[in-house]
C-alpha positions as CSV (number, residue, x, y, z in Angstrom):
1,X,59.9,78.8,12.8
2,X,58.0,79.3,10.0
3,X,55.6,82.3,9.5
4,X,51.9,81.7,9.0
5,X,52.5,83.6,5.5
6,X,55.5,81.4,4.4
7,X,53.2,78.1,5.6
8,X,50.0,79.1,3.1
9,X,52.6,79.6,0.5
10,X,53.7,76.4,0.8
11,X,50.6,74.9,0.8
12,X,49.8,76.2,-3.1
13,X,51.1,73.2,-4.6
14,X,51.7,72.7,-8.4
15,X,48.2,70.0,-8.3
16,X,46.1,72.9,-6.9
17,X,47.3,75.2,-9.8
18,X,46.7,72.5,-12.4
19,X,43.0,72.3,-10.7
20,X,42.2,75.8,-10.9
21,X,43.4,76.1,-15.0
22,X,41.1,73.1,-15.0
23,X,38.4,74.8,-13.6
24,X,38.5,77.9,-15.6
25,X,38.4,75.8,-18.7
26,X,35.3,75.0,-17.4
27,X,33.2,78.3,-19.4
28,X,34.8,77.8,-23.2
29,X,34.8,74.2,-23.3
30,X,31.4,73.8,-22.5
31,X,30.2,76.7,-25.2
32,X,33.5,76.6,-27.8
33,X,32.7,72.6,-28.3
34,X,29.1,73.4,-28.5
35,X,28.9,75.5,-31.1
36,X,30.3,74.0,-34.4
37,X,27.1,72.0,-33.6
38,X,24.4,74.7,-33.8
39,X,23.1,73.8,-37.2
40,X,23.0,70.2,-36.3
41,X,21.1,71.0,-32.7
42,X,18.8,73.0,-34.6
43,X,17.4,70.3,-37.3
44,X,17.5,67.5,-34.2
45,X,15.4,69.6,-31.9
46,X,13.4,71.5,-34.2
47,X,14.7,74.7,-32.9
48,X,15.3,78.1,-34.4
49,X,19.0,79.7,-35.0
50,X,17.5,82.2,-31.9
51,X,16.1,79.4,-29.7
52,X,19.3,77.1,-29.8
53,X,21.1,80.9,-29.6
54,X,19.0,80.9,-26.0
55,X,20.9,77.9,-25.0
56,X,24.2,80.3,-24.9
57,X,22.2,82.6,-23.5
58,X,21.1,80.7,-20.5
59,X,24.5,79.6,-19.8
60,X,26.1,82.7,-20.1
61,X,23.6,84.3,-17.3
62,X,23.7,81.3,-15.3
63,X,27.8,82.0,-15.0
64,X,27.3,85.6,-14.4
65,X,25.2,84.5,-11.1
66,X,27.4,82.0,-10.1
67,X,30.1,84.2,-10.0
68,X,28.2,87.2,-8.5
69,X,27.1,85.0,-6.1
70,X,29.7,82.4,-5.5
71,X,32.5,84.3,-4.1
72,X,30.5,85.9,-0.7
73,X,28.9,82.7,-0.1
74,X,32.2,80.5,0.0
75,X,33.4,83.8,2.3
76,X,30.8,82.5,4.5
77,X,31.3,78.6,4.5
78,X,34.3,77.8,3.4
79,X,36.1,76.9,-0.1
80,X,36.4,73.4,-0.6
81,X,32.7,71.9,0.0
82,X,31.1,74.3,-2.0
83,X,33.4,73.7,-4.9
84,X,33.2,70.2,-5.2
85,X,29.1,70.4,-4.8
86,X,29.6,72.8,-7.7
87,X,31.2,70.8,-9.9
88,X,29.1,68.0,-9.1
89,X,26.0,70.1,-10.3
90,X,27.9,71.1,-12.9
91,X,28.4,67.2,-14.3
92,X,24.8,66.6,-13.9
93,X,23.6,69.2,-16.0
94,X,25.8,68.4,-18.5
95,X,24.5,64.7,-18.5
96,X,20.8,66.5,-18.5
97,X,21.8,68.4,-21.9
98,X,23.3,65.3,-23.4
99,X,20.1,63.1,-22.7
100,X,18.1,66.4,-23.8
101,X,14.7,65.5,-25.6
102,X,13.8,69.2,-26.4
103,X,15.5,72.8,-26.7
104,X,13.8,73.9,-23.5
105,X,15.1,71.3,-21.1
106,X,18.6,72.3,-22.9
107,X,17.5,76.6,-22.0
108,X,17.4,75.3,-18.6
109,X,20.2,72.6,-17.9
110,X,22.6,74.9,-19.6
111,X,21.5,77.8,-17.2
112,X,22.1,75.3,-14.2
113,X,25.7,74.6,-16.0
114,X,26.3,77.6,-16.4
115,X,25.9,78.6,-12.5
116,X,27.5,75.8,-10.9
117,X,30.3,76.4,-13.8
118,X,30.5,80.1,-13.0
119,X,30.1,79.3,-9.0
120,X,33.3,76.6,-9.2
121,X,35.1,78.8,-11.1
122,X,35.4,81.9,-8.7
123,X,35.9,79.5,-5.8
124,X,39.1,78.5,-7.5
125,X,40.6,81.2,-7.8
126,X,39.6,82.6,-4.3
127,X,41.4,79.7,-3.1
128,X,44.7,80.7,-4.8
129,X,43.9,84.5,-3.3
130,X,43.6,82.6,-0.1
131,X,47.2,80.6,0.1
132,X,49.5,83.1,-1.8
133,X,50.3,87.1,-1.4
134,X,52.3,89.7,-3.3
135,X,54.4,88.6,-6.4
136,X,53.9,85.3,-6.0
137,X,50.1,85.7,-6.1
138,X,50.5,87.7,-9.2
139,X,52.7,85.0,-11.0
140,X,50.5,82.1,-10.1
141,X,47.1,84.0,-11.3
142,X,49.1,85.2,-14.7
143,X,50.4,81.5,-15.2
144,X,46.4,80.4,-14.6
145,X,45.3,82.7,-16.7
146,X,47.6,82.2,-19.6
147,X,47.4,78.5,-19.4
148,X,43.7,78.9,-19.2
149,X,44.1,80.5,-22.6
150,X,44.1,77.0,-24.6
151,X,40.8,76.2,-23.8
152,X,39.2,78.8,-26.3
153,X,41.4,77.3,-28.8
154,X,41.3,74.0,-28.2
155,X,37.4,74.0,-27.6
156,X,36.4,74.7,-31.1
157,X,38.6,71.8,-32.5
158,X,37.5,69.5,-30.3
159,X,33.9,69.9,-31.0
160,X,34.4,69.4,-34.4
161,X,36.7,66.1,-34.1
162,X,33.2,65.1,-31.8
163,X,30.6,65.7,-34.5
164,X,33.0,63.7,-37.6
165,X,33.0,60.9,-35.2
166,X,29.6,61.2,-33.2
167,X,26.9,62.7,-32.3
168,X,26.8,66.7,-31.1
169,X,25.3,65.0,-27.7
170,X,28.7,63.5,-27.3
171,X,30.5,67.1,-26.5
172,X,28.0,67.1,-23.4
173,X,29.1,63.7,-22.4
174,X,32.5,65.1,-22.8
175,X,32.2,68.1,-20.2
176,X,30.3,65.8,-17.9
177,X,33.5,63.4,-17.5
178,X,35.8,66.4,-17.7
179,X,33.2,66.9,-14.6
180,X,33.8,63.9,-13.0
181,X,38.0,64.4,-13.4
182,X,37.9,67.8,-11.8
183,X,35.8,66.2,-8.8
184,X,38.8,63.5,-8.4
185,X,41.3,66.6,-9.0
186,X,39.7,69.0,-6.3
187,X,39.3,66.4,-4.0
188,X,42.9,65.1,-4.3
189,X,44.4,68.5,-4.5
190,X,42.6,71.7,-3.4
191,X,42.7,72.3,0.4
192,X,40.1,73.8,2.7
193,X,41.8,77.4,1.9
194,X,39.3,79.7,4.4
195,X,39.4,78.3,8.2
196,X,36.6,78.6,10.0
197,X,38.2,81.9,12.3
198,X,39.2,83.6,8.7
199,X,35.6,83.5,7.0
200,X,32.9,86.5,7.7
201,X,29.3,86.2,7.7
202,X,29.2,89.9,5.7
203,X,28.0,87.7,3.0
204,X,26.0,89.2,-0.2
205,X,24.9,92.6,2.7
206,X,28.8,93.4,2.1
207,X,28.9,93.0,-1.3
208,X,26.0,95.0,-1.9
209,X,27.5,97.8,0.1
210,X,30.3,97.4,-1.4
211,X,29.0,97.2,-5.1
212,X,27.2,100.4,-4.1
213,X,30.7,102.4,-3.8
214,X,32.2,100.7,-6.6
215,X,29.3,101.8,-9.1
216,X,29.7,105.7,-7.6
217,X,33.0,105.7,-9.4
218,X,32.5,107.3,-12.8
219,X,35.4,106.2,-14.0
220,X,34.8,102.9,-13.3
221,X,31.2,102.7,-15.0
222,X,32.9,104.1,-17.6
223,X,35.5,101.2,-18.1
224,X,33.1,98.6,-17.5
225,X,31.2,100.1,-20.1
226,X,34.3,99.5,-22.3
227,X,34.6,95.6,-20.9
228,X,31.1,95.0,-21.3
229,X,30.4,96.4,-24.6
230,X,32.8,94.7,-26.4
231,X,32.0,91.7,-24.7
232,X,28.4,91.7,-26.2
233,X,30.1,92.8,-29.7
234,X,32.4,89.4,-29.4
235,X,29.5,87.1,-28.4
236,X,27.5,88.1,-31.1
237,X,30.2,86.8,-33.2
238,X,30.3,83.4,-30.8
239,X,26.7,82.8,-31.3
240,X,25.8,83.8,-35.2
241,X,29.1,82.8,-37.3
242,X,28.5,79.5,-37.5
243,X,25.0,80.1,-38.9
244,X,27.0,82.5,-40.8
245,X,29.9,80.6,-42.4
246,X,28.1,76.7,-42.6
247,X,24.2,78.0,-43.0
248,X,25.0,80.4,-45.3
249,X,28.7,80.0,-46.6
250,X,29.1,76.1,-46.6
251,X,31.6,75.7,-44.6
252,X,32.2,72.6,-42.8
253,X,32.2,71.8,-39.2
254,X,36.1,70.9,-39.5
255,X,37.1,74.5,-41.2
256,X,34.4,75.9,-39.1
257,X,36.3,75.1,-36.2
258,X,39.8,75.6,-37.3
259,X,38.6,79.3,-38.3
260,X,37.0,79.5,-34.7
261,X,40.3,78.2,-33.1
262,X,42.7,80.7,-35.2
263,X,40.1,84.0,-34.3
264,X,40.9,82.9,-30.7
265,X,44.5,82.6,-31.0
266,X,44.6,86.0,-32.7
267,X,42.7,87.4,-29.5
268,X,45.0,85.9,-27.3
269,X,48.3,87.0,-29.4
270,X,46.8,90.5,-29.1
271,X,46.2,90.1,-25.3
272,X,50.1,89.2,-24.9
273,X,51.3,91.9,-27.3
274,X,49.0,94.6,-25.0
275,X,50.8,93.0,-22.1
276,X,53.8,93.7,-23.3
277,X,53.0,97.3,-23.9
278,X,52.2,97.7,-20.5
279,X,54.1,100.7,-19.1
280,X,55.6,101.5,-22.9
281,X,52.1,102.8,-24.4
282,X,49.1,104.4,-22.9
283,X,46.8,101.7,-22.1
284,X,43.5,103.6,-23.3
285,X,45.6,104.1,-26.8
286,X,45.9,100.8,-26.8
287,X,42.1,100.2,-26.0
288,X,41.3,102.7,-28.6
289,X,42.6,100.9,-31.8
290,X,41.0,97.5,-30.9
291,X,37.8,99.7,-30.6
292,X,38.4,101.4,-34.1
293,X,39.7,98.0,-35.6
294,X,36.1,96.5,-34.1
295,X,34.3,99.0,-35.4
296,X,35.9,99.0,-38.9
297,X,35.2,95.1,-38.7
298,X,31.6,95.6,-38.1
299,X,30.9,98.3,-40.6
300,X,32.7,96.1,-43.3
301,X,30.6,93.3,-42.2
302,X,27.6,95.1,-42.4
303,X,28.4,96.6,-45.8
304,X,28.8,92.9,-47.0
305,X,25.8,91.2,-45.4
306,X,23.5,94.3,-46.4
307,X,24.7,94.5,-49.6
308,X,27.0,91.7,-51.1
309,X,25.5,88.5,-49.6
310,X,28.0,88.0,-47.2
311,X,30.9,86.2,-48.9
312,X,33.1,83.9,-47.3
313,X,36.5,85.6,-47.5
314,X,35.2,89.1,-45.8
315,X,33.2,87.0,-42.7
316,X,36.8,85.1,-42.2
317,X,38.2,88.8,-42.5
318,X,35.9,90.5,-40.4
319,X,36.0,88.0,-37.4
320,X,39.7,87.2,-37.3
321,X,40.2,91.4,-37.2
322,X,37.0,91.5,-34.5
323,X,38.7,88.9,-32.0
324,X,41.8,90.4,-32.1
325,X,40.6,93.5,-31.5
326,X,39.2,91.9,-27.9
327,X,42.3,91.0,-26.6
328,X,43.4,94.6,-27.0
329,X,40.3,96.0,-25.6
330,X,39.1,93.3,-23.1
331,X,42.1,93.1,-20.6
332,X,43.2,96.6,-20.2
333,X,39.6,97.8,-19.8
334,X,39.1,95.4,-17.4
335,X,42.4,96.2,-16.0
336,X,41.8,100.0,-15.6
337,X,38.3,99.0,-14.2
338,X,40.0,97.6,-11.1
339,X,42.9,99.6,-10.8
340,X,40.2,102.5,-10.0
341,X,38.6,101.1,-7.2
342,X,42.1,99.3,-5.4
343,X,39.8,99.7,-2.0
344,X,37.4,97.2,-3.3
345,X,39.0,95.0,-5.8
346,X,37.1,91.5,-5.4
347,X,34.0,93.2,-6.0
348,X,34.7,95.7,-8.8
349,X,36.0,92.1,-10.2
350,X,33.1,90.5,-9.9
351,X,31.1,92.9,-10.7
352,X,33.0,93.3,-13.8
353,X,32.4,89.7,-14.7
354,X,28.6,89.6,-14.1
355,X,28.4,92.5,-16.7
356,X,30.2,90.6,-19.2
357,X,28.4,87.4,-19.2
358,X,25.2,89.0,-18.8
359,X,26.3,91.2,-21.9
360,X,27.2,88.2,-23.6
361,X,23.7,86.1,-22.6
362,X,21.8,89.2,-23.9
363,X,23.2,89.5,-27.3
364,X,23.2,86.1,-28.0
365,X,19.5,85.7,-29.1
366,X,19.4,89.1,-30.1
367,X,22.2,88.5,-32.7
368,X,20.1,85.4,-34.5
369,X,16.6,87.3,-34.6
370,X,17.1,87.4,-38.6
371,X,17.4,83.2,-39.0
372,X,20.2,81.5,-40.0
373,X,20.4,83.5,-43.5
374,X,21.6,86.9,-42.8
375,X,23.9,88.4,-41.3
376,X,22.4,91.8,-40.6
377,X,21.3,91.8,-36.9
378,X,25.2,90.1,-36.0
379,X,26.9,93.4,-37.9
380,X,24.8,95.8,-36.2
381,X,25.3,94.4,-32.9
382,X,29.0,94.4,-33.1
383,X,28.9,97.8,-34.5
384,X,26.5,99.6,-31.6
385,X,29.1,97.0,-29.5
386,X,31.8,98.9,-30.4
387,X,30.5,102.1,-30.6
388,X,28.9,101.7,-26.7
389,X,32.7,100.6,-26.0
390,X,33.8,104.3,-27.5
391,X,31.7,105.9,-25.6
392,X,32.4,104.6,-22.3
393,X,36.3,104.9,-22.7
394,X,36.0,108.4,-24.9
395,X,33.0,110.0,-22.3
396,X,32.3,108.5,-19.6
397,X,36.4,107.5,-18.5
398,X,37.7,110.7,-19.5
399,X,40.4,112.6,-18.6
400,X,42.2,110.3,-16.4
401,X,45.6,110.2,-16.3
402,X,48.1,108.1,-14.5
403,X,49.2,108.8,-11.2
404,X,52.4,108.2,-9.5
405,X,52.2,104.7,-8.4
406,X,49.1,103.4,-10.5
407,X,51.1,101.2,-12.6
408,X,51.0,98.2,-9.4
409,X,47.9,99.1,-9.2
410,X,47.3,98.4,-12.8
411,X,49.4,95.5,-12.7
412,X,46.6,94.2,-10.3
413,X,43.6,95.1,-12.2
414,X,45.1,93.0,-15.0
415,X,45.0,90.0,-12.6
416,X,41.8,90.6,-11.5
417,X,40.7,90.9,-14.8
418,X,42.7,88.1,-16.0
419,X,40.6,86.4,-13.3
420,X,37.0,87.4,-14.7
421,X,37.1,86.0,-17.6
């Protein structure tokens, strides 16, 4: 007879997977579409560069919640009902930002997308965590997460085909079908994962116990220091470049988003190279030259915005060398995060992703307090991004060396950090 192990296994089908890379497509379609349309959003509801910057804000802390909070919760009742009411919210708001009559409403419907988004997203992967173990857990969270990968560079492009043949409104109609598909999907292929005799009512008491040993780990402050830093550095690119290079630069929303598309590809080629380094190269060398090649990026692109207007071919420079950096410096600081707290790694994961997106909801506005004509308060960020990222591998992660064993260990921090994102 079959063992209870080799009968969850068998219950991850290949529908569920294609579900969960659905769902975690969920965060960059819903922004990367979005924002080839800032400038447009702006004149139609009389906004400011930092108001409609708020909007990315909103969302961004609203997924940082929803994952925080998500994963305990579904602990607690249960995997499938609470992901498909997710979604569900998670279509509505997007029907709320399309019908939007002012950038308020949008601030707060994008905060509700956001969380449901965020929320739907950590229940999908818990529900892989749930019917796989060992390597084959591993494989099918690398395969999500590498698949999941298209969505940043598809996003982009598919905004701008939207806005040469609508309206910007239209990319929210968009996500809320895509909403609509993924309730059909999970309801046709995502199981009830957690039984009623496997869930625990620890809830958010656990987690905060939890969290509290986690955060007594130097080390690990110290790498999410890294993760978090250069998360805020990357999303004050996401939210000011394309003030920076159609505002200021005349680029149009097609070239826009092709140069939006190729930055992302670059951070995921750099992602796969560090991958591949794994075990070859010390992973905090590799984390310090996407550090140095961010902070080179931002000093250049300070230079030019204080002092050169801020010409075209250095912002394309600057950003493609700044995103690229991120997929050296985002997985493996994420990855060394987790593999120094193996006794607790759900919660040092998501406690690693509510940094990030509330790094990257703070910056936002931040990064478009100078209007749509300069690019001084974007350079500045990254560079104090990149600097804080220094710092917290260089000071407050030192000395740590690897130990005998640590390299499974870091394999699994890589999927949990893989799974953050």
């Amino acid at each position: 007879m079959p063992s209870e192990r080799d009968r969850r296994q068998a219950r991850v089908t290949s529908g569920l997977v294609a579900t969960v890379i659905f769902l975690t497509a969920i965060a960059p379609l819903a922004t990367d579409m979005y924002v080839p349309a800032f400038p447009q959003v702006a004149g139609d509801l009389s906004a400011t560069a930092t108001q409609v910057q708020l909007t990315l804000t909103t969302f961004f802390v609203g997924m940082a919640l929803g994952q925080l909070v998500g994963g305990p919760v579904s602990d607690q009742r249960g995997r499938r009902r609470p992901l498909i009411a997710a979604i569900v919210l998670m279509a509505a708001a997007s029907v709320v930002c399309a019908l939007t009559p002012s950038i308020g409403v949008m601030m707060a419907a994008r905060f509700v997308q956001g969380f449901s988004g965020g929320w739907a997203m950590v229940i999908g992967r818990a529900v892989i965590v749930d019917l796989a173990t060992g390597a084959r857990l591993v494989r099918l969270l690398n395969v999500v997460a590498g698949v999941g990968g298209i969505a940043p560079i598809a996003g982009p492009l598919i905004g701008a085909v939207i806005l040469q043949l609508s309206h910007w409104r239209m990319s929210f109609w968009t996500v809320a079908a895509l909403g609509v598909a993924m309730v059909v999907a999970a309801l046709a292929a995502v199981p009830e994962s957690l039984p009623p005799e496997r869930r625990h009512g620890g809830g958010l008491r656990a987690f905060a116990v939890a969290g509290r040993q986690v955060l007594a780990n130097r080390r690990y402050v110290g790498y999410l220091v890294v993760s978090g830093s250069a998360m805020g550095a990357l999303f004050a690119y996401v939210a000011t470049s394309a003030f920076v290079l159609q505002s200021m630069n005349g680029m149009s929303p097609v070239a826009y988003s092709v140069d939006f598309a190729a930055n992302a590809a670059g951070m995921t080629v750099a992602a796969l190279v560090a991958a591949r380094l794994a075990g070859r190269v010390d992973t905090r060398k590799v984390i310090l030259v996407g550090q140095i090649a961010a902070l080179a990026a931002g000093v250049a692109m300070l230079t030019g915005s204080l002092w050169f207007g801020t010409p075209l071919l250095l912002a394309v420079v600057c950003f493609l060398v700044l995103m690229t950096a991120q997929g050296l410096i985002g997985p493996n600081g994420g990855a060394l995060a987790s593999a120094e707290v193996p006794e607790h790694p759900g919660t040092g994961s998501a406690i690693l992703g509510f940094v990030q997106w509330v790094a990257a909801g703070a910056i936002a506005p931040i990064a478009g307090l100078g209007g749509e004509h300069t690019a001084v308060p974007m350079a500045l960020l990254i560079v104090a991004g990149a600097a804080a990222s220094m710092l917290g591998l260089l000071v407050l992660a030192r000395g740590q060396k690897l130990r005998p064993g640590e390299e499974s260990g870091l394999n699994q921090g890589r999927d949990h950090a893989g799974r953050c994102r």
